[in-house]
Backbone as a printed PyTorch tensor [residue, N CA C, xyz], in Angstrom:
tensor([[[-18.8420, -41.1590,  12.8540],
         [-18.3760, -39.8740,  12.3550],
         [-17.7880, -40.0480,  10.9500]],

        [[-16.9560, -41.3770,  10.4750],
         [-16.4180, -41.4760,   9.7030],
         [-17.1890, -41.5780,   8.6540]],

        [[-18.7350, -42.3300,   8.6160],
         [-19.6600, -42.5320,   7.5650],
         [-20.4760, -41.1300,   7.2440]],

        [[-20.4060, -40.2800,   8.2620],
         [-21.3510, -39.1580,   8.3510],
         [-20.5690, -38.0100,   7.2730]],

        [[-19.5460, -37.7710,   7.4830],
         [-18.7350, -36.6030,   7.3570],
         [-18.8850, -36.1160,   6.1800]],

        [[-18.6400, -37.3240,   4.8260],
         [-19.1570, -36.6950,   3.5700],
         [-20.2300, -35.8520,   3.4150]],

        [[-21.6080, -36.2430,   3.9380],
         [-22.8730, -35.5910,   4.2080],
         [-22.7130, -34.3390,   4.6050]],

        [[-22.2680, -34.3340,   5.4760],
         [-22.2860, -32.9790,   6.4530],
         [-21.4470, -31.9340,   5.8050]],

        [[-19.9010, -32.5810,   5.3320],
         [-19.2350, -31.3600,   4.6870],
         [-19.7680, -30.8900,   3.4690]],

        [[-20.8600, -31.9660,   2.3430],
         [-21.5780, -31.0940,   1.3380],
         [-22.9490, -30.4820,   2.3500]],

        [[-23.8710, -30.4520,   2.5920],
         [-24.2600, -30.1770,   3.4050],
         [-23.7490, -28.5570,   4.2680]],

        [[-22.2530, -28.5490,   4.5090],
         [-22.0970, -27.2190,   5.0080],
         [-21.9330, -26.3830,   3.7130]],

        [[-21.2610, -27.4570,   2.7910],
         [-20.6330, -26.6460,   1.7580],
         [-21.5750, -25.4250,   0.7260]],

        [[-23.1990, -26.6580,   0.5650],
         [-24.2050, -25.4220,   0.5810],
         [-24.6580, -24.7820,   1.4830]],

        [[-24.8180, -24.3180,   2.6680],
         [-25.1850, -23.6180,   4.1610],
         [-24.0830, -22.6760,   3.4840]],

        [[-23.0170, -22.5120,   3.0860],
         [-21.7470, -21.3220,   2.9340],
         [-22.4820, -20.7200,   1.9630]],

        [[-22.7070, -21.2920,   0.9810],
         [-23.2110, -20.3030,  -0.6780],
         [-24.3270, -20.1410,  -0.2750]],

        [[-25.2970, -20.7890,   0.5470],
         [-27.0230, -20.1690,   0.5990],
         [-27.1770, -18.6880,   1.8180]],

        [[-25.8860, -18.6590,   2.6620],
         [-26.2410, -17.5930,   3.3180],
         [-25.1410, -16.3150,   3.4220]],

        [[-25.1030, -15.7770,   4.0700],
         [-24.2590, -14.4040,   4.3590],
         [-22.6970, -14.9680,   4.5320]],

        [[-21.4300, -14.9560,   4.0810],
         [-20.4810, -14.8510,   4.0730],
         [-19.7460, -14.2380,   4.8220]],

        [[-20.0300, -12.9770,   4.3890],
         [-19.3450, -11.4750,   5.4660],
         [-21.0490, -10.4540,   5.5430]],

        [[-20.5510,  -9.4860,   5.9140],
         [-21.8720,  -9.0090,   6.1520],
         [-22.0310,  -8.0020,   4.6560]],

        [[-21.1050,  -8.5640,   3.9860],
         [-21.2260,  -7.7270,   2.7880],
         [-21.3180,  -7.9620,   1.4580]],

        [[-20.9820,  -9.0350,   1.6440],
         [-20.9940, -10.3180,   0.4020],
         [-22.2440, -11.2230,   0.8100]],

        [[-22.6250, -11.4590,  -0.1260],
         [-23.8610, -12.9490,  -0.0390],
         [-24.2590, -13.4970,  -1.2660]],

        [[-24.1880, -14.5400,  -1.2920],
         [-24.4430, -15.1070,  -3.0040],
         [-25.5040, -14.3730,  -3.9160]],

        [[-26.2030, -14.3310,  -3.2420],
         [-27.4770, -13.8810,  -3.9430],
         [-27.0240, -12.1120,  -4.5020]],

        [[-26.3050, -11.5000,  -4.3120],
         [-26.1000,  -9.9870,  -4.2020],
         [-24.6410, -10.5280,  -5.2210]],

        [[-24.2820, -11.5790,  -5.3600],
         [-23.1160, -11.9540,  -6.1960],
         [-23.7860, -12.2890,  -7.6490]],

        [[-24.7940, -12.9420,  -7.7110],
         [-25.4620, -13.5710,  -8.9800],
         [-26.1070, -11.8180,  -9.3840]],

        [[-26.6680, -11.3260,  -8.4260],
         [-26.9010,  -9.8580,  -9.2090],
         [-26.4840,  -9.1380,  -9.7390]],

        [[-24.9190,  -9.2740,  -9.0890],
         [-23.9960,  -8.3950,  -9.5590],
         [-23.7180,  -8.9720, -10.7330]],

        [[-23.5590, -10.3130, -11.1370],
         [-23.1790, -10.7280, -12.4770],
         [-24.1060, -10.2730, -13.4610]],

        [[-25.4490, -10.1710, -13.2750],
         [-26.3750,  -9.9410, -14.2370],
         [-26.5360,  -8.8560, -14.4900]],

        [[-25.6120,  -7.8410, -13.6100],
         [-25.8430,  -6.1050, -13.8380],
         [-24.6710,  -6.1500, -15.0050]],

        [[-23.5620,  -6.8680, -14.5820],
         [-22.3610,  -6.5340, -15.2880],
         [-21.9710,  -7.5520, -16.4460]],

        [[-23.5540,  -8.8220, -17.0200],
         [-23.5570,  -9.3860, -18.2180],
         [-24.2300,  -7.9000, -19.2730]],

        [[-25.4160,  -7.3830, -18.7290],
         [-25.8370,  -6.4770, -19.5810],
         [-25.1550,  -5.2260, -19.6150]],

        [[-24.2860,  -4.8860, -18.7960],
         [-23.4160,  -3.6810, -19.0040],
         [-22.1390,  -3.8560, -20.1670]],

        [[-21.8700,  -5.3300, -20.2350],
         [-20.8440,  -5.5570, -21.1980],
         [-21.2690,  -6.0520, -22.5900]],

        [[-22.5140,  -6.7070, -22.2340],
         [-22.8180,  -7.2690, -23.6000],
         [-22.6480,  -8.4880, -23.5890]],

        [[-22.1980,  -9.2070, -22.4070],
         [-21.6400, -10.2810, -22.5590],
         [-22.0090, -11.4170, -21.1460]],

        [[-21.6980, -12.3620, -21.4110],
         [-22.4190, -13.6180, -20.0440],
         [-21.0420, -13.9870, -19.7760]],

        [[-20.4490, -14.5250, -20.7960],
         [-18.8930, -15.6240, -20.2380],
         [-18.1250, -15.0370, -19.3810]],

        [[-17.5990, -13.7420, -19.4110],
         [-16.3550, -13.4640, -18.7820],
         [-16.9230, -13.3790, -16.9660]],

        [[-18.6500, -12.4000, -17.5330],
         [-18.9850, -12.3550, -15.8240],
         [-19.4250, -13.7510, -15.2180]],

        [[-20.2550, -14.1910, -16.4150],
         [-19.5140, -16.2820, -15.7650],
         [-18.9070, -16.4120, -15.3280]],

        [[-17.7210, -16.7840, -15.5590],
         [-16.5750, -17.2860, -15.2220],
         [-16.3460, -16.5570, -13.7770]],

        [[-16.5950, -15.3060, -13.7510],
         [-15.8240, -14.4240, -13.3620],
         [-16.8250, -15.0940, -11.5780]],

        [[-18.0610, -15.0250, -11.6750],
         [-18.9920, -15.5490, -10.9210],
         [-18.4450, -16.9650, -10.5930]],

        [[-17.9990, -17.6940, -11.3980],
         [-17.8070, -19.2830, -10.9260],
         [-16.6390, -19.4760,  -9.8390]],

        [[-15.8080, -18.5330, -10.1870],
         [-14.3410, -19.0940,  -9.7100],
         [-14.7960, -18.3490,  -8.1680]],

        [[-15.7280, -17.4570,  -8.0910],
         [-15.6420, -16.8860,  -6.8080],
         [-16.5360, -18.2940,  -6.0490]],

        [[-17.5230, -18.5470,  -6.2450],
         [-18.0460, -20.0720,  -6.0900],
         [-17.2060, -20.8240,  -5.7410]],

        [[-15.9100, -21.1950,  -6.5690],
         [-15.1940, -21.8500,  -6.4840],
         [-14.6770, -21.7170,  -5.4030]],

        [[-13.7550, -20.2970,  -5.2680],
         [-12.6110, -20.0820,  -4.3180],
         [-13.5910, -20.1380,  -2.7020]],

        [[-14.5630, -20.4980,  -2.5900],
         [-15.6530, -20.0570,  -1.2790],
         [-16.1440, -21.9910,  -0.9010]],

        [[-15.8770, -22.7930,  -1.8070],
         [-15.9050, -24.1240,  -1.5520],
         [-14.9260, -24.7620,  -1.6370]],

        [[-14.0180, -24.8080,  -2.6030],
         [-12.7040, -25.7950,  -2.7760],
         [-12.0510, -26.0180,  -1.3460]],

        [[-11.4940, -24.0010,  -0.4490],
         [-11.2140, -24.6750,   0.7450],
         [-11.7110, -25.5370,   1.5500]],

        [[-13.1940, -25.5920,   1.8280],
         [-13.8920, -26.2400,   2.8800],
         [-13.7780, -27.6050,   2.2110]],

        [[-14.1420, -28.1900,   0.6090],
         [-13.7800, -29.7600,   0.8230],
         [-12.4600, -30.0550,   0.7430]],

        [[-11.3790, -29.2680,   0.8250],
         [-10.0590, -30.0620,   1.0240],
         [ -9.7900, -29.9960,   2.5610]],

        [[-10.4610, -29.1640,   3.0640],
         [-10.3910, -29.9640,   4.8930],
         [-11.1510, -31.4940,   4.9310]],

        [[-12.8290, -31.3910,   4.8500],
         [-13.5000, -32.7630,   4.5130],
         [-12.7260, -33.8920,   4.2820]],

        [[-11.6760, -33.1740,   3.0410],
         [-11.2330, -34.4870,   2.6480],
         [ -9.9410, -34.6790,   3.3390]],

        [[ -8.8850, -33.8670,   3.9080],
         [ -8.1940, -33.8350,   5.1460],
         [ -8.4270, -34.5990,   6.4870]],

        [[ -9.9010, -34.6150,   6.7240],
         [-10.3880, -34.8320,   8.0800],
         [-10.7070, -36.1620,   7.5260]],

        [[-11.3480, -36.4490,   6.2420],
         [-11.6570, -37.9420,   6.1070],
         [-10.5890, -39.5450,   5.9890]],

        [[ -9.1700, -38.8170,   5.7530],
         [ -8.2480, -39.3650,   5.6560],
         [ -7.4690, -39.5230,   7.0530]],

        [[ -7.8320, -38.2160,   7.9660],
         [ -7.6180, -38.6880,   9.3700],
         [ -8.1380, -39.7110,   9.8470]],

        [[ -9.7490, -39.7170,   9.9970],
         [-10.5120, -40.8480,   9.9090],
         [-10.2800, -41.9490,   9.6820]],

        [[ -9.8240, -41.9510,   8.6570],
         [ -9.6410, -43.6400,   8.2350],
         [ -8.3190, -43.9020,   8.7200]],

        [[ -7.7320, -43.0600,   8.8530],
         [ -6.1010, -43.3310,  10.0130],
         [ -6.5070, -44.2150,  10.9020]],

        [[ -7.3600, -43.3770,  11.7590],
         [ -7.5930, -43.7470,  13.2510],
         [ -8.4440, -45.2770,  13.4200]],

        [[ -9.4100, -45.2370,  12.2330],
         [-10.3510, -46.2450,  12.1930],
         [ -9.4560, -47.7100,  12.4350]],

        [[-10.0750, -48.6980,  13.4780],
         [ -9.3110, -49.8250,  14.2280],
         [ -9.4800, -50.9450,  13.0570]]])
């Protein structure tokens, strides 16, 4: 489990961004929305950014468990 876990938590970490979230959000309907609201402003960076950090805030939690659970791991490991 202890050698596996890295794998699996990137591994889930894309399974989260490639599918449905809530039933109302989904990445793909997120990258659209950025590209409606780069040409509505004139602009790429801000709806960048604005796109990344949501990326962000939708992975950072899941690898600081990974990395939570991997440090359990190596606790326990004899």
């Amino acid at each position: 489990m202890r050698i596996s876990l890295p794998g699996m938590a990137n591994d889930f970490i894309a399974l989260l961004k490639d599918t449905s979230l809530v039933s109302v959000i989904t990445v793909v309907e997120l990258t659209k929305r950025l590209s409606i609201t780069a040409v509505d402003t004139s602009g790429w960076l801000v709806p960048g950014l604005l796109c990344a950090g949501l990326y962000f805030a939708m992975s950072y939690p899941l690898s600081l468990l990974a990395r939570k659970l991997e440090a359990n791991l190596d606790k326990a490991k004899p």
